[in-house]
PyMOL CGO cylinders between C-alpha atoms (Angstrom):
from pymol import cmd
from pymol.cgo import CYLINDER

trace = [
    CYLINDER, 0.00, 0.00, 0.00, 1.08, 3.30, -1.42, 0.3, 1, 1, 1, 1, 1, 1,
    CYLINDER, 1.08, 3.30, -1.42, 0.50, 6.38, 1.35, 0.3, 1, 1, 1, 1, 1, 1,
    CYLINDER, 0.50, 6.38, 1.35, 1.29, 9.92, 0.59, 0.3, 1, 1, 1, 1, 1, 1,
    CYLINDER, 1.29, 9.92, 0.59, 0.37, 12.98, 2.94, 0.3, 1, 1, 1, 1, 1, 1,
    CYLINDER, 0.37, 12.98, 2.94, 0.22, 16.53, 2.70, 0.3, 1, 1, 1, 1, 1, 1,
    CYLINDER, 0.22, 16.53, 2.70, -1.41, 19.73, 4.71, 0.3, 1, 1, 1, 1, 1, 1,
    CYLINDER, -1.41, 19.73, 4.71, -2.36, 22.89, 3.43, 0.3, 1, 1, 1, 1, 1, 1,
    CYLINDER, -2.36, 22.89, 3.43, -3.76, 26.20, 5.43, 0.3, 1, 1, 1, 1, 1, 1,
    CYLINDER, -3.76, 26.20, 5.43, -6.29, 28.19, 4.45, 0.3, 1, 1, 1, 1, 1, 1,
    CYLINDER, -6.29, 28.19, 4.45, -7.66, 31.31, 6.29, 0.3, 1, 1, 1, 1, 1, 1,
    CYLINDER, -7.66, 31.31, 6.29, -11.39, 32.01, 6.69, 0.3, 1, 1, 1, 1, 1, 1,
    CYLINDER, -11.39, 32.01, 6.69, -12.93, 35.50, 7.07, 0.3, 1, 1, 1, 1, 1, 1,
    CYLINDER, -12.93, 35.50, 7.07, -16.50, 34.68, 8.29, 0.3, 1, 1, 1, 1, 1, 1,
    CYLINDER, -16.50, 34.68, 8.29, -17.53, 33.83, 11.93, 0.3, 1, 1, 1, 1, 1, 1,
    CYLINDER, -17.53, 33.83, 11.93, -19.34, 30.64, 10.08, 0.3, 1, 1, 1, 1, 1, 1,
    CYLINDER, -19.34, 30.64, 10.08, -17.82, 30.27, 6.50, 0.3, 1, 1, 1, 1, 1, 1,
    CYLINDER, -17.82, 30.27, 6.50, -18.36, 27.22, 3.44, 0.3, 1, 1, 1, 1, 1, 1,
    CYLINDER, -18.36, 27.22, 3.44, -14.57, 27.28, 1.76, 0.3, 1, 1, 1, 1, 1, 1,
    CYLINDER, -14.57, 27.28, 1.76, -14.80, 24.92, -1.52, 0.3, 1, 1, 1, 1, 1, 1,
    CYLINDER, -14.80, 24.92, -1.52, -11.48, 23.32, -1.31, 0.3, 1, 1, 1, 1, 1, 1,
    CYLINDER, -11.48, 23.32, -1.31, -12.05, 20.56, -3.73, 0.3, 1, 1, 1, 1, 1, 1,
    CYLINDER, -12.05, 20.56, -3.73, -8.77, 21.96, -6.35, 0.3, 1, 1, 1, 1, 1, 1,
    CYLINDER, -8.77, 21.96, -6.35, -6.61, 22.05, -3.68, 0.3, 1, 1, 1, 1, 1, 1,
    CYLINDER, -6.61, 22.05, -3.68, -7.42, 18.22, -2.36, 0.3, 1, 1, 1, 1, 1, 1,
    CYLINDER, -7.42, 18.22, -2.36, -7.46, 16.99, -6.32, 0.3, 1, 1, 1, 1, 1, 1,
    CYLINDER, -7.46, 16.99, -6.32, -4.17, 18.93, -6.48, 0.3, 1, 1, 1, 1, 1, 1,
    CYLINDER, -4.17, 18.93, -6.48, -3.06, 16.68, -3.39, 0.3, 1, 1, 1, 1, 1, 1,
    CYLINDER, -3.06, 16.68, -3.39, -4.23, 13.40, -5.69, 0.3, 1, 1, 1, 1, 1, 1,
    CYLINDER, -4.23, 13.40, -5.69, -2.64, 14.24, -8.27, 0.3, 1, 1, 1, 1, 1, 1,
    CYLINDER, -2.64, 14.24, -8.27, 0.83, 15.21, -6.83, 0.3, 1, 1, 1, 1, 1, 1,
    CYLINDER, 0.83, 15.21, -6.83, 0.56, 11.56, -5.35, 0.3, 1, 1, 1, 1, 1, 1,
    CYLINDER, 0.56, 11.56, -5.35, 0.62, 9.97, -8.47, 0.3, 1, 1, 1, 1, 1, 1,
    CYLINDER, 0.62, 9.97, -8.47, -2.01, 7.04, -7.18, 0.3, 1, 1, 1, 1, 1, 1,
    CYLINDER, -2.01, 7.04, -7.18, -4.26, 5.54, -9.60, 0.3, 1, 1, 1, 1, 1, 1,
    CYLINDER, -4.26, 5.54, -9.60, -7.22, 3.82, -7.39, 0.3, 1, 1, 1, 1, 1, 1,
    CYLINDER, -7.22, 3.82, -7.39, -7.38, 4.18, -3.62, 0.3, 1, 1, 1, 1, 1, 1,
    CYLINDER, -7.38, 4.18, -3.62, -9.04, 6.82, -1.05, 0.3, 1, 1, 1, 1, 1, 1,
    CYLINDER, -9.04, 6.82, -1.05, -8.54, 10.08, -0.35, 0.3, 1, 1, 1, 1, 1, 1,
    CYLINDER, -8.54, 10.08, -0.35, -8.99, 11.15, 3.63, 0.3, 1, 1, 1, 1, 1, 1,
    CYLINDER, -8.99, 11.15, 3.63, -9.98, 15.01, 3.99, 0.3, 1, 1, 1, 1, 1, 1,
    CYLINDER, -9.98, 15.01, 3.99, -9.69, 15.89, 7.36, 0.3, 1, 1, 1, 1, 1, 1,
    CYLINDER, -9.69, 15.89, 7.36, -9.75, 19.06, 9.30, 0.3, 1, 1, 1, 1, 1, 1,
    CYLINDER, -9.75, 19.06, 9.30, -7.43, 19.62, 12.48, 0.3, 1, 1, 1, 1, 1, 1,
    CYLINDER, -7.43, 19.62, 12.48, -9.50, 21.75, 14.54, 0.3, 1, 1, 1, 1, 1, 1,
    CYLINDER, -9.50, 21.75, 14.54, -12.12, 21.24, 17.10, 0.3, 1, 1, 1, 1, 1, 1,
    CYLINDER, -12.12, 21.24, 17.10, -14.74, 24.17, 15.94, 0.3, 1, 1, 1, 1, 1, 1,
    CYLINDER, -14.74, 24.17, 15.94, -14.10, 23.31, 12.14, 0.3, 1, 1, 1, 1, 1, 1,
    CYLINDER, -14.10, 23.31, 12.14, -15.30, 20.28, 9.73, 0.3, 1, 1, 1, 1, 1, 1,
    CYLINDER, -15.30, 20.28, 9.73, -15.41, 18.93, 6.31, 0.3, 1, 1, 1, 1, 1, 1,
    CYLINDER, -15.41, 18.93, 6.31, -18.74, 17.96, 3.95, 0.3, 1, 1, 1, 1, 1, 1,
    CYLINDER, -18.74, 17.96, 3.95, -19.40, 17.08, 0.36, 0.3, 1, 1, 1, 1, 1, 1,
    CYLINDER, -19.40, 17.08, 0.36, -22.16, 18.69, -0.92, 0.3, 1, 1, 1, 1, 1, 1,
    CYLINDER, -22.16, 18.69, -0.92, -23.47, 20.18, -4.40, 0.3, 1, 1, 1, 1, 1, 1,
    CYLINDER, -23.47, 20.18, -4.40, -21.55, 22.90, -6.22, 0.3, 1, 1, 1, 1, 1, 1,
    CYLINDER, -21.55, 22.90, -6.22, -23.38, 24.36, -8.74, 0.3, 1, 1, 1, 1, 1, 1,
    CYLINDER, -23.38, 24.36, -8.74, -25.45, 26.79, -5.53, 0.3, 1, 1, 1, 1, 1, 1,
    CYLINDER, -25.45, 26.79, -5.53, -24.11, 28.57, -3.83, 0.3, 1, 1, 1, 1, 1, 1,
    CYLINDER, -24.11, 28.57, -3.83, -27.09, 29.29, -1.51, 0.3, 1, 1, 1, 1, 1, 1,
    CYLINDER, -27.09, 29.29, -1.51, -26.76, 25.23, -0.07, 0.3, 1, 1, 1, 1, 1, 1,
    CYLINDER, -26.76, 25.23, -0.07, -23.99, 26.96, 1.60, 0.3, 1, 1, 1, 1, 1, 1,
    CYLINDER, -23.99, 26.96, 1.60, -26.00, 29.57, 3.38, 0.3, 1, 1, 1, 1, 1, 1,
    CYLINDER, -26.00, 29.57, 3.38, -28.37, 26.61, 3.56, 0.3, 1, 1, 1, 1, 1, 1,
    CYLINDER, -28.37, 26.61, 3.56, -26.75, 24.64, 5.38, 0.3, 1, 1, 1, 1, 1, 1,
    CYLINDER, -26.75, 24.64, 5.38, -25.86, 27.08, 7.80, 0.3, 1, 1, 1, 1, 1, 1,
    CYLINDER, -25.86, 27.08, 7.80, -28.66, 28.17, 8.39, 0.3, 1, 1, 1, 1, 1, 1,
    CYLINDER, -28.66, 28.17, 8.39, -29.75, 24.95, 9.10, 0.3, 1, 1, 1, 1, 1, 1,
    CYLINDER, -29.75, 24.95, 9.10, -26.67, 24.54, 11.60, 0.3, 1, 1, 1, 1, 1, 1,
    CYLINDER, -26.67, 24.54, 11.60, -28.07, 27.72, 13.04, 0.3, 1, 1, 1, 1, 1, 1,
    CYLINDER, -28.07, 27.72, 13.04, -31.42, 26.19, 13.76, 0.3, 1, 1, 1, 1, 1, 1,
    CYLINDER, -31.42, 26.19, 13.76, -30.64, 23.14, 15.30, 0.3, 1, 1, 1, 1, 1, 1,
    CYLINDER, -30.64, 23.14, 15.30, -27.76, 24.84, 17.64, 0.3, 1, 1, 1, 1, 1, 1,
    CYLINDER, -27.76, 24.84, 17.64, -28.14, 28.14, 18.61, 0.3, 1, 1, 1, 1, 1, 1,
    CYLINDER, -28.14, 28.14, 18.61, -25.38, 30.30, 19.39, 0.3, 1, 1, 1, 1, 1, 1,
    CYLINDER, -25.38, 30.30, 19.39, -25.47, 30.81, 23.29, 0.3, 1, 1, 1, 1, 1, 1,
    CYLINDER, -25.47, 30.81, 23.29, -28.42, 28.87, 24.24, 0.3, 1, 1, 1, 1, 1, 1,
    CYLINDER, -28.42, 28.87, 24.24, -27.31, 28.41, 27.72, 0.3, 1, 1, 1, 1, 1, 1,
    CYLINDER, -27.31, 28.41, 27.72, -23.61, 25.93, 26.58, 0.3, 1, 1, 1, 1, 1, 1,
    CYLINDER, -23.61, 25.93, 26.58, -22.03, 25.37, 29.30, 0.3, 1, 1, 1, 1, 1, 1,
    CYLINDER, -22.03, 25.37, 29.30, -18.66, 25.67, 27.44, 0.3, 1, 1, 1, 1, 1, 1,
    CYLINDER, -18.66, 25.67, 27.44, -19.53, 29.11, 26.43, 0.3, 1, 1, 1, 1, 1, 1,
    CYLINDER, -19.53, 29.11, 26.43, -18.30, 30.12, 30.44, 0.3, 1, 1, 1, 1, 1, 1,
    CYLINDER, -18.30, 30.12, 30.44, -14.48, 28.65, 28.95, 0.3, 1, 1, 1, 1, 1, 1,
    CYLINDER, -14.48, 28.65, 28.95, -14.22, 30.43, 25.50, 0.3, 1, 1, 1, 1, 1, 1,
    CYLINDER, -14.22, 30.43, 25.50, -17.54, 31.45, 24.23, 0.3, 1, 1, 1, 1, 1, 1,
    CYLINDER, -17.54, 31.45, 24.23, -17.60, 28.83, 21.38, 0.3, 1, 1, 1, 1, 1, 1,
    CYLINDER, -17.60, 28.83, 21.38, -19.86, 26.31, 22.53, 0.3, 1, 1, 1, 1, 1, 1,
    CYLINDER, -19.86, 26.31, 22.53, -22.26, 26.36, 19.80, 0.3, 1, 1, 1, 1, 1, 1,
    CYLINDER, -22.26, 26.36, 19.80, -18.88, 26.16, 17.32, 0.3, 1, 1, 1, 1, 1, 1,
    CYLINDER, -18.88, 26.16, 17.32, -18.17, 22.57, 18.94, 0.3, 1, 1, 1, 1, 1, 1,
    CYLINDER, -18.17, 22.57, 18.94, -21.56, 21.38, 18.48, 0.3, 1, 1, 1, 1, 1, 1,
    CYLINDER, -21.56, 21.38, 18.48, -21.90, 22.08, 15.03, 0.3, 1, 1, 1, 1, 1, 1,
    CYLINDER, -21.90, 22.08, 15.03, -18.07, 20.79, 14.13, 0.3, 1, 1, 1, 1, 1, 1,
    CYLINDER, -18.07, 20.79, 14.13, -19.11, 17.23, 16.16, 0.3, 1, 1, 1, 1, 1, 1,
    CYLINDER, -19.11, 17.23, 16.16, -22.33, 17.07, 13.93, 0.3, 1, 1, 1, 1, 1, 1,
    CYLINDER, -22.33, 17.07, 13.93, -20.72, 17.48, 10.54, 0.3, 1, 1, 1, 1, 1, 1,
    CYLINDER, -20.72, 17.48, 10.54, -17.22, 15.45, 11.44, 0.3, 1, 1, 1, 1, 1, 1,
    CYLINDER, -17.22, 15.45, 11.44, -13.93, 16.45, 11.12, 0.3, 1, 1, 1, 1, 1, 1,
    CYLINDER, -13.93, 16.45, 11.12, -13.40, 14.10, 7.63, 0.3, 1, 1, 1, 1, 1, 1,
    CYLINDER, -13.40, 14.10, 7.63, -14.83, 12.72, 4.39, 0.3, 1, 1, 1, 1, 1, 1,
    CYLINDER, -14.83, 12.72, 4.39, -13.63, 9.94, 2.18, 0.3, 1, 1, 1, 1, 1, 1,
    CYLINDER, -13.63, 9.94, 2.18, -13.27, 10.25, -1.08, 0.3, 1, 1, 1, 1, 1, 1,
    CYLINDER, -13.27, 10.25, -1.08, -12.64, 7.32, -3.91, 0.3, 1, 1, 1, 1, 1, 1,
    CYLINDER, -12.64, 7.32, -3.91, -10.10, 7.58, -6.20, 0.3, 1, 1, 1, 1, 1, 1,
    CYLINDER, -10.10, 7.58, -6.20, -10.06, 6.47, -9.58, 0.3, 1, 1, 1, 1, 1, 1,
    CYLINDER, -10.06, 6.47, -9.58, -8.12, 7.31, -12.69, 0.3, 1, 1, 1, 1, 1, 1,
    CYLINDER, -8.12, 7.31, -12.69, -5.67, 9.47, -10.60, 0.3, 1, 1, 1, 1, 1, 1,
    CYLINDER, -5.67, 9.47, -10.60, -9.16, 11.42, -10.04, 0.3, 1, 1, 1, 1, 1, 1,
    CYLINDER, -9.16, 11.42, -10.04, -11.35, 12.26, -7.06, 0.3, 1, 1, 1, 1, 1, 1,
    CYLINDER, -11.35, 12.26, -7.06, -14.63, 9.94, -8.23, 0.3, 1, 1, 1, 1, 1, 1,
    CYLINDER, -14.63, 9.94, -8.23, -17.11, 13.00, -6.71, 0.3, 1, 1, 1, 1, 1, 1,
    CYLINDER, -17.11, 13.00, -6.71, -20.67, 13.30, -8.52, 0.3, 1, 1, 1, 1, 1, 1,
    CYLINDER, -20.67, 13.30, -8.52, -21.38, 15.27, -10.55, 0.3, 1, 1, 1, 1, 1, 1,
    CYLINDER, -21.38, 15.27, -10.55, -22.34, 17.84, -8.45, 0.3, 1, 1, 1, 1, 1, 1,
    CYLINDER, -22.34, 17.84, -8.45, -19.86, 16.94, -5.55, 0.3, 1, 1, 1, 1, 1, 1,
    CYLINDER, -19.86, 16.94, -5.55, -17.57, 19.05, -4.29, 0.3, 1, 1, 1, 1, 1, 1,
    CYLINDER, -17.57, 19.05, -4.29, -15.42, 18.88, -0.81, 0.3, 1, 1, 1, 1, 1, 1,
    CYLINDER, -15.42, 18.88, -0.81, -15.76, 22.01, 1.87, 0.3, 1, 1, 1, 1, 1, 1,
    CYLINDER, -15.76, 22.01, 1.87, -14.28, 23.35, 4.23, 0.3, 1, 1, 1, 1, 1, 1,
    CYLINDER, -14.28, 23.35, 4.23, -16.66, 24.63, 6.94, 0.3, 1, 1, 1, 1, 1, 1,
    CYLINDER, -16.66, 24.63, 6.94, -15.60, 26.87, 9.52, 0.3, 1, 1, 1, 1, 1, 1,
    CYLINDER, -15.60, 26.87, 9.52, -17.73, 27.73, 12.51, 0.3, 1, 1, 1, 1, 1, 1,
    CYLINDER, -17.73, 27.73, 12.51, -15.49, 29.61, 14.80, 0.3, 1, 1, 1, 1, 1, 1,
    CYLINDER, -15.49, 29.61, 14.80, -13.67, 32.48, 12.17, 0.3, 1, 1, 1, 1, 1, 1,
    CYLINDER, -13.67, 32.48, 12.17, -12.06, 34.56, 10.93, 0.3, 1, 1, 1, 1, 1, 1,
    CYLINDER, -12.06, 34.56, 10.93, -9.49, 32.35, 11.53, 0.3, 1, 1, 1, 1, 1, 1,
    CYLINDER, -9.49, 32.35, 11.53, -6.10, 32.29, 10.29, 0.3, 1, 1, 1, 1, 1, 1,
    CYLINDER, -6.10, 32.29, 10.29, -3.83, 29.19, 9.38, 0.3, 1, 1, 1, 1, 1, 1,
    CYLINDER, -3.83, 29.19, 9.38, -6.97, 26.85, 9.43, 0.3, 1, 1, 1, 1, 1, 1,
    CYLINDER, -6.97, 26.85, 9.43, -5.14, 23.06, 8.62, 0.3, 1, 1, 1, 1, 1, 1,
    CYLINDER, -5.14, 23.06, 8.62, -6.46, 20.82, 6.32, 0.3, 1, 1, 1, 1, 1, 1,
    CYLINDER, -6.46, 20.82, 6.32, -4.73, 17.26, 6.64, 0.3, 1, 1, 1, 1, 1, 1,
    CYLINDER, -4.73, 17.26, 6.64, -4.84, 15.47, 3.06, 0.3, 1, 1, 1, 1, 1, 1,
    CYLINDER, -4.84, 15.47, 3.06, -4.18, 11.50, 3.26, 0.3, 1, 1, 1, 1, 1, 1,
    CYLINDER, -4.18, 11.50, 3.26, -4.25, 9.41, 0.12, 0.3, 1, 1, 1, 1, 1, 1,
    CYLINDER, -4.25, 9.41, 0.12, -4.39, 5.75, -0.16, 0.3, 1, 1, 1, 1, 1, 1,
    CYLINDER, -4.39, 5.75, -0.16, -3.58, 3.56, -2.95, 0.3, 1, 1, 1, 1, 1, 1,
]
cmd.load_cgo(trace, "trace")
């Protein structure tokens, strides 16, 4: 088994923010040179995650966190918010996951047609954000 790793930062301007990163993770796949395997897209921070969703809108963005928004308020009583006033940031990272999984085939990521991979922050502007690429062949 073939493993190659990289990391890339990216900084985020929004308190809660969708970043498309899917050319930098197929720029990852491709530097690796594997034909056929997974790709592991993982973000190293506790009030940050990663989703695949559509593309084409860019309103499932604000969708989706606006659906975040309903389902976990931001200072609805968290006890966490009495450390660092990020409770609701926590919640909402644990929901989504820090990672997705991607197939690889061709030397490709095999997303849908109207796939791509995001990073979504819930705790910006942040600076230096890490995004952990792993890929498996």
């Amino acid at each position: 088994m073939t493993v190659f790793r990289k990391s890339f930062d990216l900084d985020t301007r929004e308190h809660e923010q969708i970043v498309d990163i899917t050319e930098r993770v197929a720029r990852v796949v491709a530097e690796s040179g594997i034909l056929a395997g997974i790709c592991s897209v993982f973000a190293a921070h506790a009030t940050a995650a990663v989703t695949i969703n559509e593309n084409a809108d860019p309103n499932i963005g604000v969708d989706f966190l606006a659906a975040l928004g309903k389902m976990v308020r931001d200072h609805d009583g968290w006890l966490h918010d009495r450390v660092d006033d990020n409770a609701a940031a926590h919640v909402k990272s644990a929901l989504v996951g820090p990672s997705e999984t991607i197939p690889i085939e061709g030397g490709r990521l095999a997303l849908g047609t109207w796939q791509n991979v995001f990073f979504c922050e819930f705790d910006g502007p942040r600076k230096g954000r890490r995004v952990v690429v792993t890929v498996l062949g």
